[in-house]
N, C-alpha and C positions, 0 to 999 in steps of 0.2 A: 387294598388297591386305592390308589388317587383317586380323586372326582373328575380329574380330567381323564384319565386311562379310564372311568367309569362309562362316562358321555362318549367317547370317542368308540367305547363296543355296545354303545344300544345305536340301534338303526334309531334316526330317527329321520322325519320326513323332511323332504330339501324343496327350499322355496324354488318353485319353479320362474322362471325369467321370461316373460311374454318378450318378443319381439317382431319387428314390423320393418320390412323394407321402405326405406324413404328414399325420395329422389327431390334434390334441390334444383331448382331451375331461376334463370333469372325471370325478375316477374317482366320487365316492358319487351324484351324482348322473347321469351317460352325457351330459350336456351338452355341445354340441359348442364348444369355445371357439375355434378357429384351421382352418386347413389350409395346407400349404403343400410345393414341392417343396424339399428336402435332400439332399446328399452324401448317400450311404448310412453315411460313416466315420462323419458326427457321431450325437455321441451327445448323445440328450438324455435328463433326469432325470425330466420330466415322463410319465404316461401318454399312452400314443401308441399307432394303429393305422396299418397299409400303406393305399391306398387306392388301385384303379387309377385311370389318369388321367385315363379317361372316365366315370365314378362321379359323379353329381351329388350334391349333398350341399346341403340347408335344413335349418338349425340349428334353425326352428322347432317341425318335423313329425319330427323323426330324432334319437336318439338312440343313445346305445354300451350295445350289452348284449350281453356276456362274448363281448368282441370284438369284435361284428359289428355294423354297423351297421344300423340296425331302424327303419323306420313305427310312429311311435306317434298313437293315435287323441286326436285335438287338437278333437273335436267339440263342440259345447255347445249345438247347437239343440235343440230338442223337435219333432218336426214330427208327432206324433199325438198325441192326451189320448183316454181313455175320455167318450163323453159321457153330460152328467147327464140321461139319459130311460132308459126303459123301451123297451127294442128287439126287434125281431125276431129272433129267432133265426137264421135266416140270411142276415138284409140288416144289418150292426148301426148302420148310418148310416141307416135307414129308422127313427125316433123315430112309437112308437105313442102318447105323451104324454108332454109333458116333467113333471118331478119336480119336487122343490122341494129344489134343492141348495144345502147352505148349506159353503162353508170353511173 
């Protein structure tokens, strides 16, 4: 037999490959730009966090702040206004007459 068909039927032990989910964000503003799994050796230049690998992650609603990644509030409805009347004291939705509200 060859030395290669020799090597190739002994089991031998297989380098295992550590990896580590990383998430790039821009650093001034925590913006989430990438994620992805890497070697652990590579090195990268850019800002980067660890992430475990069940970690859900929406770029839209999450951002990086000093480190960690963080819920930030993305709201913009208004879903109460003061109204323009004259109310009761302790009903303030109960309008004893309306005013003459001008904007």
């Amino acid at each position: 037999m060859s030395t290669e068909l020799e090597r190739a039927l002994v089991k031998q032990p297989r380098k295992k490959i550590e990896i580590e989910r990383r998430l790039r964000y821009n650093n001034d503003t925590g913006e989430i730009i990438d994620w992805r799994h890497v070697d652990k050796t590579t090195n990268w230049d850019e800002p980067y966090i660890i992430i475990q690998d069940d970690t859900q992650v929406y770029p839209i609603r999450q951002r990086v702040r000093e480190g960690k990644l963080v819920d930030i509030d993305t709201a913009v409805h208004v879903y109460w206004q003061a109204t323009p009347a004259e109310t009761i004291s302790n009903n303030p939705y109960f309008c004893k007459r309306e005013l003459e509200w001008k904007q």
